[in-house]
N, C-alpha and C positions, 0 to 999 in steps of 0.2 A: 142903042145909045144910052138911054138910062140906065142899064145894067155897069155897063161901060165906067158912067159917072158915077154912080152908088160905088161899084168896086174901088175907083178912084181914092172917092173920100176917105172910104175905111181904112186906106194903105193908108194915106195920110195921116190920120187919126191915131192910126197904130203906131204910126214912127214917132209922133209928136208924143204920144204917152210914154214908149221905151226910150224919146231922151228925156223925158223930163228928170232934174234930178233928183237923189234922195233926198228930204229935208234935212237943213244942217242943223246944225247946236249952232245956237247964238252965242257971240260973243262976251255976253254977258250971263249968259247959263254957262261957258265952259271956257270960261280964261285961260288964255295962253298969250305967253311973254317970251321971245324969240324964241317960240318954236317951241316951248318948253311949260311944259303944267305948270301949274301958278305958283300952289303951294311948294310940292319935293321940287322944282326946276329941273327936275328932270325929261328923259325922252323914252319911247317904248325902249331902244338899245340899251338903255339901263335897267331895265328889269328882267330879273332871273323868274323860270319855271318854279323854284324852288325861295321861299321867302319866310325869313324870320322877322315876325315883328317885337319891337321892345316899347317901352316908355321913355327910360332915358337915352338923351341922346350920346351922352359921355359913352354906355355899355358899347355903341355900334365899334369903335375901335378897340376896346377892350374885347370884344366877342372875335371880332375879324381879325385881331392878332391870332387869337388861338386857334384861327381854322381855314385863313384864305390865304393865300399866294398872294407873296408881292405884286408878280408880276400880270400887269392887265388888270387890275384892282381899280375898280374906276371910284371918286368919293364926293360925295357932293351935299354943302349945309348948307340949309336957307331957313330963315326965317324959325330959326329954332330944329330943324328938322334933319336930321343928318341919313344919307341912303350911300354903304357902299357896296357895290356889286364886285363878285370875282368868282374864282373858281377853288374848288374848296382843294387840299392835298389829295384828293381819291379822285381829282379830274368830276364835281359835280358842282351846276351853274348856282348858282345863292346869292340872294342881295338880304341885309340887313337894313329895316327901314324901321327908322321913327315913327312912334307914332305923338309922342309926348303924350301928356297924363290925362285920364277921363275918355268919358265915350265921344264926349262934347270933338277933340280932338279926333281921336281915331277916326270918325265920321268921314271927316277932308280928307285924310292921309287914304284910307281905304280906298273911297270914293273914285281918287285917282289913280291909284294903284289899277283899280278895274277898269278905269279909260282909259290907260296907256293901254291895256290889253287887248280891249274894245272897239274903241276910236280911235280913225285915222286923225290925228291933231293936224297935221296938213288941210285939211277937208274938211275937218269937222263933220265928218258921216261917221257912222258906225261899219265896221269891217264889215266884208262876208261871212269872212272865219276869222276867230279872235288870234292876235298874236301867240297864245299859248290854249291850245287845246284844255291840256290839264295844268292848273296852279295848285302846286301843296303850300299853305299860307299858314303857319304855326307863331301862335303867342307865345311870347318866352318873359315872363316876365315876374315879382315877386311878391309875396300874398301875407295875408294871417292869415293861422288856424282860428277854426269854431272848435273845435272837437279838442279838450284838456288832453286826450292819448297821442296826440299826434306829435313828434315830435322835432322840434326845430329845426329845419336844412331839409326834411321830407319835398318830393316831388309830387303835387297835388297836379292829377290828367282829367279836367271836365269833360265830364261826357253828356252833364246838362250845365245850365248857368241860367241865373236868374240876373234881371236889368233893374234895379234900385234907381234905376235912372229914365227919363224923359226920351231919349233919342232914338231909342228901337221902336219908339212908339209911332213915328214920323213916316214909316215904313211897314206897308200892309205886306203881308206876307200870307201865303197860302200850303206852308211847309210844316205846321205846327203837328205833331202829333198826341196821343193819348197823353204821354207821359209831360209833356209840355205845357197842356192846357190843366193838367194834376198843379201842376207845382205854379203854374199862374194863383188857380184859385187857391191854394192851401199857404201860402205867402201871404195875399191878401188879406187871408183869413186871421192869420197872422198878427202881421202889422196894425189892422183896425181894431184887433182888441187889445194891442197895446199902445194907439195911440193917447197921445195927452190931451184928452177932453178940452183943454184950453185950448189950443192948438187953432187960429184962425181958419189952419192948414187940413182939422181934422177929416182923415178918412179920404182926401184926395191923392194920395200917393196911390199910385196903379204899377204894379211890376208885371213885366212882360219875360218869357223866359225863351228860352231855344235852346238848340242840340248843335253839339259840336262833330261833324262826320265820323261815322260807327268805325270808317278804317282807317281814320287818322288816333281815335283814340286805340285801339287795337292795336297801329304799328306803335306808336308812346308805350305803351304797356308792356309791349313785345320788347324795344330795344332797351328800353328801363331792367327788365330780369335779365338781358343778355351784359347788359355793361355792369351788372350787381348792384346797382341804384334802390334806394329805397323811393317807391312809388306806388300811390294809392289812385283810385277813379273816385269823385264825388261830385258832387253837385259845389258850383261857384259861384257867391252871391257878387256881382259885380255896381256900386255905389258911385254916385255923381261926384263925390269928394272925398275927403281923407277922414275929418275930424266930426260934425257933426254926423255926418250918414253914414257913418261906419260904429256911430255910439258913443267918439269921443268927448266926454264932457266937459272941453277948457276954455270953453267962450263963456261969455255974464249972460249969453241968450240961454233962454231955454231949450229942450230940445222936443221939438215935434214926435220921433218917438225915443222913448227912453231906452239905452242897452236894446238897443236893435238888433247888436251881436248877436245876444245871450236871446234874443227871440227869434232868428231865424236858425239860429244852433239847431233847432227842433223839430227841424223841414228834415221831411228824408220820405223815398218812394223808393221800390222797387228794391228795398236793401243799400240805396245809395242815402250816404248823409250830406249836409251841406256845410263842406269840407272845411271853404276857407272864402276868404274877404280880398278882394281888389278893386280895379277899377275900370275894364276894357272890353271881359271875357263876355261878358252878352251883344254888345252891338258886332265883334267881332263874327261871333257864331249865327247871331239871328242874320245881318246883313248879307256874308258871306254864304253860309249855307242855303239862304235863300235862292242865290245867284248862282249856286250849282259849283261852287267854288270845297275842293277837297279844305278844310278848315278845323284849327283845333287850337286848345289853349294850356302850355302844361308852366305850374307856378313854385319855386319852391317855398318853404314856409320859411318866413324871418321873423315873425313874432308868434304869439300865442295867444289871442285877447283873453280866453279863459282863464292863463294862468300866470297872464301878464308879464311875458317874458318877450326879451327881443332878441334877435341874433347880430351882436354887432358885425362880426367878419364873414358876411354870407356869398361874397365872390364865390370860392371854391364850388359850392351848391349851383350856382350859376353853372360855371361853368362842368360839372353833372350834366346839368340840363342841358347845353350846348349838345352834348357825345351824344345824347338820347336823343336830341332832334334830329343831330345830322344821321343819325342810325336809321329813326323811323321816315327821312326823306328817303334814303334809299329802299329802304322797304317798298316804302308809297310807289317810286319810279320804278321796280320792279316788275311792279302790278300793272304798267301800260300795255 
């Protein structure tokens, strides 16, 4: 009889533990508004395997004129943030999403990006299996040169990037290699001996770096000599803002560090220089690659801090960039 009873219980025990359910995301960790992520309003059914990210949100129909079918083009703004999915003239699936400007942004857009793929929003669990096995996720988006040779409309492909910024920092990671934790300390090293000894601020700016996927930068590089593009690989200093953290001097403040430009121009490992200046490409690479996510960042140059020069008409280079992406998705889908 005891035996009987002891077997009993454990069935019991066993069934009560296989239903219990998986713990969900709270309502207030992972907002949704009928049905729809907070920020894009969008659903997983609007996100493509294949994804370009930008800053502005005006480019997403200027880009998806030039490469998606009318037809089944799904489009959707919120809240500054514009996401159209469709299918490209070669029959391949692409959504263009917003990210708006800074890493501070990218963060949210990202963030959700990888819950629609992740998490059932019905449920609020996390899948068994993500809605997309493999995501190819490419920055497309437009820089200054450090380097006086480089010339205006050039397509700069990161294949490291450093974070001038706060937000990768939020996020431990365990993906860091050799060459990453080079270019952490040798930035540092950098910036602290040109900070401005006045500086309340002095010597607390910490830069974090990370690597943009070996074979997303390879298919950029690949489909760049195949369409005759001019495109180089370097390292991408990416800055929390335009004007002071990129070195520009027009405010009555002072600047914590002076010509930051012209002090990280001088970073370079491996034969790689640090190419060009934005504002995306590290929380993009550190977040993303983390996560196991195929990820890359390719910029063209519209000014030149060195030699002080701007590219006023730089659409056409843009759209360079577009042919080269959609080149190196299909490379990337190849390799399934």
């Amino acid at each position: 009889m005891f035996r009987k009873i002891t077997a009993f219980i454990f069935i019991v025990v066993l069934s009560l533990s296989c239903a219990t359910p998986i713990p969900q995301f709270t309502a207030a960790d992972l907002p949704i508004v009928d049905g729809k992520i907070y920020h894009l309003s969008i659903t997983a059914e609007h996100l493509a395997s294949n994804i370009i990210i930008i800053g502005d949100p005006d480019r997403a129909p200027f880009l998806a004129d030039h490469c998606l079918q009318q037809e089944g083009r799904k489009e959707v703004f919120h809240r500054g943030l514009r996401t159209i999915t469709g299918t490209t003239t070669t029959g391949m699936p692409l959504s263009i999403i917003t990210t708006g400007m800074g890493t501070a942004s990218a963060e949210i857009v990202l963030n959700e990006i990888v819950i629609l793929n992740e998490i059932d929003l019905a449920t609020r669990t996390r899948r068994a299996k993500p809605l997309h096995n493999t995501m190819n996720i490419i920055r497309l988006g437009t820089s200054g040169a450090l380097q006086s040779a480089t010339e205006l409309g050039t397509l700069i492909i990161t294949e490291y990037a450093v974070g001038m910024d706060n937000t990768g920092l939020f996020y431990t990671t365990d993906n860091a290699d050799e060459n990453v934790l080079r270019l952490e300390k040798l930035c540092k090293e950098k910036i602290d001996a040109a900070f401005n000894k006045n500086s309340r601020f002095y010597q607390q700016i910490y830069p974090y770096a990370s690597a943009a996927s070996p074979e997303v930068v390879q298919a950029l590089e690949q489909a760049a000599q195949e369409e005759h593009v001019k495109a180089i690989r370097g390292i991408t200093v990416s800055n929390a803002g335009f004007f002071a953290n990129q070195g520009r001097d027009v405010s009555r403040l002072h600047l914590s560090i002076p010509d930051i430009d012209q002090v990280l121009s001088t970073v370079s490992i491996n034969n790689l220089k640090v190419e060009n200046m934005e504002m995306e490409a590290s929380f993009v690479c550190h977040f993303l690659g983390a996560l196991g996510y195929r990820v890359g960042t390719m910029c063209p140059v519209v000014c030149n801090r060195m030699l002080n020069t701007f590219y006023d008409h730089y659409e056409s280079k843009v759209l360079e960039g577009l042919k080269v992406v959609l080149k190196a998705f299909e490379k990337l889908n190849n390799k399934h």
